[in-house]
N, C-alpha and C positions, 0 to 999 in steps of 0.2 A: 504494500500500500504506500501510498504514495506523499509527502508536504512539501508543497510550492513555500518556497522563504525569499522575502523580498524585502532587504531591507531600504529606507528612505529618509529621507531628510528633505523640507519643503517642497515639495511633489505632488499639494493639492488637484491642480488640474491635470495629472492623470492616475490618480487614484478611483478614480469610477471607470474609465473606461478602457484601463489594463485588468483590474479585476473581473469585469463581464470576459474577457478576453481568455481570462486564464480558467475562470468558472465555466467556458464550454467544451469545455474539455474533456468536462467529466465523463462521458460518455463512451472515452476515447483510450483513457487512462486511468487508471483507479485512484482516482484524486480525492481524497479523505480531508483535507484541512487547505490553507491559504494562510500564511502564517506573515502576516507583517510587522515588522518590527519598525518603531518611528524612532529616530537617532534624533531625541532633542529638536525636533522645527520649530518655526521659530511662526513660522504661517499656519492656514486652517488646516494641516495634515491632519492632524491625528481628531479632528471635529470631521470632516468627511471620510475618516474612515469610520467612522461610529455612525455617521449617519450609513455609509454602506451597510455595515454590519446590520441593520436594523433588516435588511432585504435580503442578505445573502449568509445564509446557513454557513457556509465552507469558511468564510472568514472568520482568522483571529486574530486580534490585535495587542501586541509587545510593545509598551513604551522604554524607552530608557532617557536615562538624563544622568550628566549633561553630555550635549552631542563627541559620538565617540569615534567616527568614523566607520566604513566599512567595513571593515572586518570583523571589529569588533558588534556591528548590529547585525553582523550572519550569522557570527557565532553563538550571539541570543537567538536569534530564531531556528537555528537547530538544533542549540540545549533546548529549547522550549516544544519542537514540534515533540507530536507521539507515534509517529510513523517509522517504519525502518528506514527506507528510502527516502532523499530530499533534494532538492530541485532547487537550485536558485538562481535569481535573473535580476538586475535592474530593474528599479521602479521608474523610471524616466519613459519607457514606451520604445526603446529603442530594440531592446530583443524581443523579436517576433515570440509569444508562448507557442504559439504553431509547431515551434522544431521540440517543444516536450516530446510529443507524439513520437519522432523517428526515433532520439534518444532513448526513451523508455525500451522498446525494440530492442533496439541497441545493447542496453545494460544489461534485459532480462535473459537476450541468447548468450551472453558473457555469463552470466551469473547463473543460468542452469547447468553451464559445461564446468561450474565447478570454481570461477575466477572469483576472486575480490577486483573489480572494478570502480574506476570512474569515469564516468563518461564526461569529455571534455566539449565544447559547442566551438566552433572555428565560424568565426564569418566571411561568407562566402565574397560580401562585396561591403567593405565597409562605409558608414555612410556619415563621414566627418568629415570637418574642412583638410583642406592640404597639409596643414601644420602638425595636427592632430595625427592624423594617418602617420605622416613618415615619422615622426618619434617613435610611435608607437611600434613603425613597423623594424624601426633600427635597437631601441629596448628590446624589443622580440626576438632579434637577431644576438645579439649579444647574452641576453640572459639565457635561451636555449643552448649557445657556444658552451656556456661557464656551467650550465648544471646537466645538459643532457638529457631534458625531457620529453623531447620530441616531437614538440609541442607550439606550431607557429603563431598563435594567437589567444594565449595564456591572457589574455586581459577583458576578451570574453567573458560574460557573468554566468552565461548558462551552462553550468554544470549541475551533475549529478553525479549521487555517491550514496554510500551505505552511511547512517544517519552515526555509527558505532565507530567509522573508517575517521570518519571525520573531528568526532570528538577525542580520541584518540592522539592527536597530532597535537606540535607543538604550538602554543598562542603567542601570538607577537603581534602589534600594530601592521599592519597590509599585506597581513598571509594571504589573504586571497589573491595576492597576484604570485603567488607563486606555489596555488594546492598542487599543481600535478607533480613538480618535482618532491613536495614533499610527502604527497601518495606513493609515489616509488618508492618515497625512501620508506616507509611503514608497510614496504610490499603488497601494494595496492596496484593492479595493471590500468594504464590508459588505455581507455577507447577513445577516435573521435568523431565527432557528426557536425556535417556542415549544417549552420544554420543561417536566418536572413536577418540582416541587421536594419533597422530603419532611419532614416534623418528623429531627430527631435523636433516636435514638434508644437510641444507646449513645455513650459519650464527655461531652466536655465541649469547647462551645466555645473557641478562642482569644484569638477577639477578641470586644473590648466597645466600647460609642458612642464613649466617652474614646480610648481608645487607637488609634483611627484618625481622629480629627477634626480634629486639627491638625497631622497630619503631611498628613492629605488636603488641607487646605486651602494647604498650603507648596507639595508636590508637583502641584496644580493649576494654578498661578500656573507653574511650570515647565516643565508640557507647553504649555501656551500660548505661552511663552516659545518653545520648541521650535518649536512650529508657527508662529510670527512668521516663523524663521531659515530655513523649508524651503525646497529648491531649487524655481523655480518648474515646475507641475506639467505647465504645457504646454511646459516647456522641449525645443528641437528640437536635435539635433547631429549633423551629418553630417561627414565627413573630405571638404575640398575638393581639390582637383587643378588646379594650371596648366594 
């Protein structure tokens, strides 16, 4: 079974019509919960998602304060979901919920044959100014170089994973740009599935090139670090007996 985790900060105007979005789903996916997490806004978020709530069954709603950033408001709403499985995407309107559907697919042929999985979301056509793209696409380049994840579009929100895989790992401020290397490192295999990305179209960004560039380049040098220290992977343990 399945919780969508979405965390946001000032995202009122698409808080109604990313939720109808990800609520028709149900049909399609075994969609149990809608778990949003509000990171401290500062606008009517967390007042239209109460009013949502009042219509739509699947949603729940996590506050936190004061505003903590991303990672930190995914990682309350996967402690918080009650499902195994957990899905998460941007609340801005930008990742299509449409590519749950393949992914789900995806995880479950992995996970019947026996794997710990996550499935990773890749966008097919990204849909941000010039500026945006090629940081993004040169970060991407480089962080793959230095960890090995195999992974060219780690900054995608939409992933999926085993709700236990994920709590498991280590917390640090902006792990989420770097879960699949650190899924590996906890012997979790990547999958990945193309999805569609869209322009923004109500709202306003958070982040800009500055403000993630040298915290990414600190916090890179640390999951490396990380993965230096992992247990080894073929490590074997059995309880002996006289």
């Amino acid at each position: 079974m399945l919780s969508v985790v979405v965390p946001v900060h000032n995202e009122a105007e698409n808080i109604a019509p990313l939720i109808a979005e990800i609520a028709a789903l149900k049909n399609r996916v075994p969609l149990m919960e809608i778990v949003y997490v509000d990171d401290g806004s500062t606008d009517s978020t967390l007042a239209e998602l109460k009013r949502i709530q009042s219509i739509e069954p699947l949603l729940r709603i996590i506050a936190q304060t004061p505003r903590s950033g991303q990672s930190c408001a995914t990682w309350t709403g996967v402690a918080a979901s009650t499902q195994p499985i957990c899905v998460t995407l941007d609340g801005d309107g930008q990742n299509d919920p449409e590519g749950i559907v393949p992914m789900f697919g995806v995880f479950m042929e992995r996970a019947n044959a026996g794997q710990r999985v996550m499935v990773a979301g890749q966008r097919e056509k990204r849909e941000d100014n010039t500026l945006r793209k090629f940081s993004s696409r040169v970060a991407n380049k480089v962080r793959s170089s230095l960890l090995g994840d195999g992974v060219r579009d780690t900054g995608c929100a939409l992933k999926m994973f085993r709700r236990d895989d994920y709590l498991m790992l280590p917390y640090f401020n902006h792990m989420h740009r770097f879960l699949p290397a650190l899924m590996i490192r906890a012997g979790v295999a990547i999958a990945l599935s193309d999805v569609k990305h869209r322009p923004r179209t109500r709202g306003t960004s958070k982040y800009g090139v500055m403000n993630r560039l040298w915290v990414g380049i600190v916090d890179l040098f640390g999951v490396r670090w990380l993965q230096a220290r992992a247990k080894p992977t073929t490590l074997a343990v059995r309880e002996e007996k006289a």
